[in-house]
N, C-alpha and C positions, 0 to 999 in steps of 0.2 A: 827234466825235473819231475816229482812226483805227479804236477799237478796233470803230466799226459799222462805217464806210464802209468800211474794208478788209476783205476776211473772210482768215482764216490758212487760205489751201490747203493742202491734205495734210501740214501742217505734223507732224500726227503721224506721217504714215507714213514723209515724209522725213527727220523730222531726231527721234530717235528722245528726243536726251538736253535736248531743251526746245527754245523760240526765243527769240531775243534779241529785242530791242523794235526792230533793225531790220528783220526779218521785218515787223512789222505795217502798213510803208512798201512793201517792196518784194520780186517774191519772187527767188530761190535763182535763177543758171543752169541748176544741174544738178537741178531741178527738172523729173521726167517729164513730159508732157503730160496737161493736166487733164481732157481729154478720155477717155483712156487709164483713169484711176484711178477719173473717175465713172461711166463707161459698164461698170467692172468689177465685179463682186462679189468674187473675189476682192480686190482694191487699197482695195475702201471696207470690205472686213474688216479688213484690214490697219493704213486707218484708224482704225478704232475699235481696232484694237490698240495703235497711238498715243494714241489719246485717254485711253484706261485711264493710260497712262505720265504724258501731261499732268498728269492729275488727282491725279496721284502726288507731281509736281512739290514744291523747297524755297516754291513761292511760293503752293502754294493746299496739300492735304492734308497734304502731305511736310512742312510744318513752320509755314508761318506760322499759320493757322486755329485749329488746337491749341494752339500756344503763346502766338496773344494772346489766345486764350479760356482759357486759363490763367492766366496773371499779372496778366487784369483781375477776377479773382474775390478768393478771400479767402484761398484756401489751397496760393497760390506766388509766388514772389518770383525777383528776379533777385539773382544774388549778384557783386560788385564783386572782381575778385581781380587774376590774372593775365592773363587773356584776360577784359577786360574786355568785355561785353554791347555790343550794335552801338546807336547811338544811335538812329538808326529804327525799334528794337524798344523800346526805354525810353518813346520818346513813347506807346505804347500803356499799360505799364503805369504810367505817371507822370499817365495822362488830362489828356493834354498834347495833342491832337488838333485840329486844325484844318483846316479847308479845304484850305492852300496846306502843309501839315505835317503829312499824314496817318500818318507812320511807312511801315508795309506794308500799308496799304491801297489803293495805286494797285497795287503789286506782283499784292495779291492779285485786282485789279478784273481787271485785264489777260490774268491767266494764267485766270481763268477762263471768258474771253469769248473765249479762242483755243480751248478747248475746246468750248464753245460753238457757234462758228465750223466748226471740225470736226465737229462730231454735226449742224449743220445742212444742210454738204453732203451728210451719210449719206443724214437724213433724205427730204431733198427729191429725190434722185436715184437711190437703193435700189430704187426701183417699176420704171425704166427699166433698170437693168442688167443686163446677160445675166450667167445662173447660174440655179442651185437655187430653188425658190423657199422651200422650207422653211427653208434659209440665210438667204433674203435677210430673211424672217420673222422670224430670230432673231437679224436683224444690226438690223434696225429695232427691234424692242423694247429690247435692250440699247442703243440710241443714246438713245432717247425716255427712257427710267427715267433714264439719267446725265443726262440736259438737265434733266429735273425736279427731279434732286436737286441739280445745279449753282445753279440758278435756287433752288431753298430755301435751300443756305447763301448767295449773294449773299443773298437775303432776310433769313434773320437776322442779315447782319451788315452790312449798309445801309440796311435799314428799320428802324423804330421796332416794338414787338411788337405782336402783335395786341390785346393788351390794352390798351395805350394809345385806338387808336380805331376798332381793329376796320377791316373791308374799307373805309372811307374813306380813313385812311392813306395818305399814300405808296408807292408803291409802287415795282419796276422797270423800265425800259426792256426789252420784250422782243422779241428779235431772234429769227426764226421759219425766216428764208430766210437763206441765203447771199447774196442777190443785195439782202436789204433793207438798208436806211439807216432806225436808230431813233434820235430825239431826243426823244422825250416820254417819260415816264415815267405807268406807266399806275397807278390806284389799286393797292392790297394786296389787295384783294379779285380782280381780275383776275389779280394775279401767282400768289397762290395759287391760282384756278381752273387755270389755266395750268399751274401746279405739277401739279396730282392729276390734270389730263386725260392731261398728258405719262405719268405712270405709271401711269395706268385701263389706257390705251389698252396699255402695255406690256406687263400684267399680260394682257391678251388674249392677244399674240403670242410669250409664253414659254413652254415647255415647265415642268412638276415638276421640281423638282431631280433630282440623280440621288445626293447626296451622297457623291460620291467626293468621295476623298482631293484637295483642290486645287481642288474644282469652285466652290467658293465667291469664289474671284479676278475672277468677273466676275458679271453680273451677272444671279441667276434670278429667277423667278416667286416664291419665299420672299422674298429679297432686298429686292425693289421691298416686298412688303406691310412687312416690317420699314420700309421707308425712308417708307412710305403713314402706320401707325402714328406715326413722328417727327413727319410734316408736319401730322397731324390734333392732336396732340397742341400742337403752337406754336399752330395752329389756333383750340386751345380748343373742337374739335369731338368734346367726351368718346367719345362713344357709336363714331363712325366709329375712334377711337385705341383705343379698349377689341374692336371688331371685327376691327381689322386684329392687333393687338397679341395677338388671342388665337387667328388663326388662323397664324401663325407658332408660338406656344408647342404645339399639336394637333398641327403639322409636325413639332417636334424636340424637343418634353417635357422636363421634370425629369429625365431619365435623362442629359442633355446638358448640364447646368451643371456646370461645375467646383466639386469641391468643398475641404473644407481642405485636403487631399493632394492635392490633382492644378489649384491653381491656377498658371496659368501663360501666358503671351502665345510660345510657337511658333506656329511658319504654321501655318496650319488648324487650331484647334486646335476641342474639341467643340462650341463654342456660335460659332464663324464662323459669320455670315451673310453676309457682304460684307468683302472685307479688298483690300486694291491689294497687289501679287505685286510684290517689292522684288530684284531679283537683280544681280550682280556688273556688269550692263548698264548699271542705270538708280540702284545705287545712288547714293545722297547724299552717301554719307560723314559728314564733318563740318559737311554743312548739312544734315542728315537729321534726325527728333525724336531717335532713340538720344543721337546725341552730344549734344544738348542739352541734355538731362538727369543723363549718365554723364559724369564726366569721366575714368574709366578708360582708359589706352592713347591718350590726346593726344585725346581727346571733352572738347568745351567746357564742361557742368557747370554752366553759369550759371543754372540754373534748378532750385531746392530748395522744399521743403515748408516751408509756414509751424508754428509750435509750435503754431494751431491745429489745423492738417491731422493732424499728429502729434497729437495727441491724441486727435482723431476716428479713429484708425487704431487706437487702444491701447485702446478701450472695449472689444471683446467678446473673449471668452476665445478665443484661437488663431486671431483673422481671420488670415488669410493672407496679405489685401493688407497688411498692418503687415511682413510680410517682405518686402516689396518694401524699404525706407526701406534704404539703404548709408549707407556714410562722404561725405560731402560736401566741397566745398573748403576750408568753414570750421571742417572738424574733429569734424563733429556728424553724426549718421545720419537726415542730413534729404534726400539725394538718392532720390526717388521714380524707381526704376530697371523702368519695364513694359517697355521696346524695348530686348530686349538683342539684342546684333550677335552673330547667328549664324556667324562669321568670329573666326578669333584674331589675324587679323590688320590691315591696315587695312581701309577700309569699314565706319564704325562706325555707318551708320545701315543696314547690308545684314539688316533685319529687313521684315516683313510690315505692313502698317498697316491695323488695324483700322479697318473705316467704321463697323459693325455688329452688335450682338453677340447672344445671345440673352439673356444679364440683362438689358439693356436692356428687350426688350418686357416681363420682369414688372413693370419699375416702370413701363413707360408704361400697364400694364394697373392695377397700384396707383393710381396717380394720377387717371389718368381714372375709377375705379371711386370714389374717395375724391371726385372732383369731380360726382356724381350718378349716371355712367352705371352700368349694370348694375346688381348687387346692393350694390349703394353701398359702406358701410365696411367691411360682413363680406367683400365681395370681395376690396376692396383690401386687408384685413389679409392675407386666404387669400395672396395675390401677393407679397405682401410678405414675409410668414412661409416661403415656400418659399425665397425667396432667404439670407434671414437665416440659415436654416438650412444652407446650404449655405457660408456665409461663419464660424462659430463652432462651437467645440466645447462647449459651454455654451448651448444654443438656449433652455432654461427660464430663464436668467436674462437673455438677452439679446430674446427675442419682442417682436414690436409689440404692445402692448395698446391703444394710443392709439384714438380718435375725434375728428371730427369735424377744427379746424383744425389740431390736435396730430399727429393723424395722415398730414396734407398735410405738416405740417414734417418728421416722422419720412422720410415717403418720399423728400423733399429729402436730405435729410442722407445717407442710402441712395445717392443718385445723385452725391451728391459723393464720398464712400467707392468705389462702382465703377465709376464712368466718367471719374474724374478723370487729364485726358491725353488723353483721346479726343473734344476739340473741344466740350464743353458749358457748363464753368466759370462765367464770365460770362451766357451766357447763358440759363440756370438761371436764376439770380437777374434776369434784365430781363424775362423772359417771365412771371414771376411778382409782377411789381413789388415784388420784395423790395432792398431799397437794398443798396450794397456797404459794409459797416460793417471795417476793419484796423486790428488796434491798432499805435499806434505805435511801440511796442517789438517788435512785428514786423518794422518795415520802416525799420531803422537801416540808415545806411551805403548805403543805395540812389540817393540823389540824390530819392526821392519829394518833395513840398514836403507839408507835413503836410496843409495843407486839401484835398489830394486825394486824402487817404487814405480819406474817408469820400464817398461818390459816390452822390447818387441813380438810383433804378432807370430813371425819367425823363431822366434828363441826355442831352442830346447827345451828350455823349462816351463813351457804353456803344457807340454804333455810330458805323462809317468814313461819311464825309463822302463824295459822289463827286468824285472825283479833279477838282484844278483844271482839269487839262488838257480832261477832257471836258468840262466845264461852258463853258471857254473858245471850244473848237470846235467843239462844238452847240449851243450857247446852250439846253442841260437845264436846266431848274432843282435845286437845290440844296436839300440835305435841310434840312428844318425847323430851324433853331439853330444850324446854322453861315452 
């Protein structure tokens, strides 16, 4: 398909606010000379300032990822009103997916292999460029850490988890060079070597944070181990997800979670680790998450908490995140509102997008400690309880006491409570072979068809298909079940 044989030249540096899918055919006139841009360090900086934007994009971070890893879980829904939900996006939460009917899966295939595409010219042409070399050092790692984390989410959301069959799996086509042509798709066990070389190799050529105010929009040496932590963690690689997970927590401590007074989603806020820098440039607007969620000030709104999610919100005395829940379209205070538009005026997604946070790594460190690594369940409860405590005014009535499988659920339910909206939802539950169970009376008035309101963890339809188009013009083959 075009989206190997063509690769997107400086697509980031030139066109700052996306490409269209006629870019992938053919490029711009007023297109610099590609000679000019690769033989520069400043121009392939520039690049990856681009690419930052790409990845920001309504079509991979900026909205679709989050949002159908939201409404294929258990606790959100699309809501039917006036500005009724786009049909491309219903086929995702309907698990209505197919081959030749992917929803936003081609969207999301495409915008991420343009980026891609761009951090492979970095890569491959950063050695030669005249400049700095300390520059070009830190223009390479930051390109390698995004290709790694690009290629992990295509992974969990084209591949089957690793717990299905482990590194024999299916895997991704991976594309290395700008100048390559891929059509095979390589096992899961490669795409994840691939995965952790890309960010090893990263984690070399970064500098320490320096945790300024703003430093965290791109991508450091904390960053990538946060982003190592995730990947080891889908992995099922306890031990490496409990190491990475706990030398991020050493970096930025318990002094740096938000607690019941001071929770809050502003740019930078204490526990950023990675977040894409959203400004009056590159906002979204009304195809940003903000509006998705808010329908305050003409923002779409089609997407509310389920009366589960609500309720898991309302368990511990004074969480915080239950002050998120607003008025909704249908009259109920089920709008889960984290991206609010820093602007009173239009721009209603011109907020920051978390990639990464620091609560996260206590539950990847809970988790993996609960699944044997380290000091096993006493760990995990330690990890857990710090967070807990930081979410309730009531910590003795609210504490984990659990063991063993209870205590794996308890840290689940934890991860739906604080990272719900930040691209995990669904995939929570398939990485864990836990089935997707919604009650019916949840999901009135949606257009759902009932038998697919209860979805195993297995099923084909928890992951995007790869897009017909590819399949047609590489003769790839085609994921498992579709």
């Amino acid at each position: 398909m075009k989206t190997f044989i063509k690769s997107i030249l400086i697509s980031g540096l030139i066109v700052l606010q996306g490409c269209s899918k006629d870019l992938l055919e053919q490029r711009p006139d007023h297109v610099i000379s590609e000679n000019l841009v690769l033989n520069s360090v400043e121009k392939l900086d520039k690049l990856l300032t681009g690419t930052y934007n790409e990845i920001s994009r309504n079509t991979y971070l900026g909205r679709i990822l989050y949002k159908r890893a939201a409404v294929k879980g258990t606790d959100f829904r699309f809501v039917e009103t006036t500005y009724n939900p786009r049909d491309y996006e219903l086929i995702a939460y309907k698990y209505e997916e197919s081959s030749n009917n992917n929803g936003s899966c081609e969207d999301l295939w495409i915008q991420s292999f343009k980026a891609i595409n761009n951090l492979d010219l970095i890569i491959n042409n950063i050695e030669a460029a005249e400049g700095n070399a300390a520059e070009k050092q830190k223009i390479l790692g930051e390109a390698l850490g995004l290709r790694g984390m690009i290629y992990f989410d295509l992974a969990r959301t084209f591949t089957y988890p690793w717990l299905k069959a482990g590194a024999a799996s299916q895997g991704l086509p991976l594309k290395l060079s700008s100048e390559e042509i891929v059509t095979e798709r390589s096992s899961l066990g490669v795409t994840y070597d691939q995965i952790i070389l890309d960010m090893q190799s990263s984690l070399d050529m970064l500098e320490e944070n320096s945790w300024d105010q703003g430093s965290t929009q791109y991508l450091t040496k904390t960053g990538v181990k946060a982003l190592l932590a995730r990947v080891y963690l889908y992995k099922e690689d306890w031990e490496n997800a409990l190491k990475y997970a706990k030398e991020v927590i050493s970096a930025r401590g318990v002094e740096n979670l938000m607690g019941v007074d001071s929770y809050g989603f502003e740019d930078y806020n204490s526990e950023s680790l990675f977040e894409l820098s959203i400004t009056t440039q590159n906002s979204l607007g009304s195809n940003g998450l903000g509006a998705q969620f808010d329908f305050k000030n003409g923002g779409q709104g089609d997407i509310i908490a389920t009366q589960t999610f609500v309720e898991l919100l309302g368990a511990y005395e004074g969480d915080p995140r239950a002050a998120l829940l607003e008025e909704d379209k249908e009259g109920t205070n089920a709008a889960f509102i984290k991206y609010v538009n820093r602007s009173d005026g239009g721009g209603l997604s011109a907020h920051n997008i978390p990639v990464i946070r620091l609560s996260e790594m206590y539950l990847i460190a809970s988790e993996a400690a609960a699944n044997g690594a380290g000091g096993g369940d006493s760990e995990a409860t330690n990890y857990l309880n710090i967070l807990i405590g930081k979410r309730t005014t009531n910590f003795l009535a609210n504490q984990a006491i659990e063991t063993g499988e209870a205590l794996k659920e308890r840290i689940a339910e934890e991860r739906r409570r604080e990272l719900a909206l930040e691209g995990h939802g669904v995939y929570d539950y398939i990485r864990r072979g836990k089935d997707i169970n919604r009650p019916v009376d949840e999901h009135v008035n949606t257009g759902v068809n009932v038998s697919n309101l209860d979805v195993q963890a297995t099923d084909n339809r928890t992951i995007c298909p790869i897009p017909a188009s590819e399949i047609q013009a590489s003769g790839m083959e085609q994921t498992e079940g579709y």
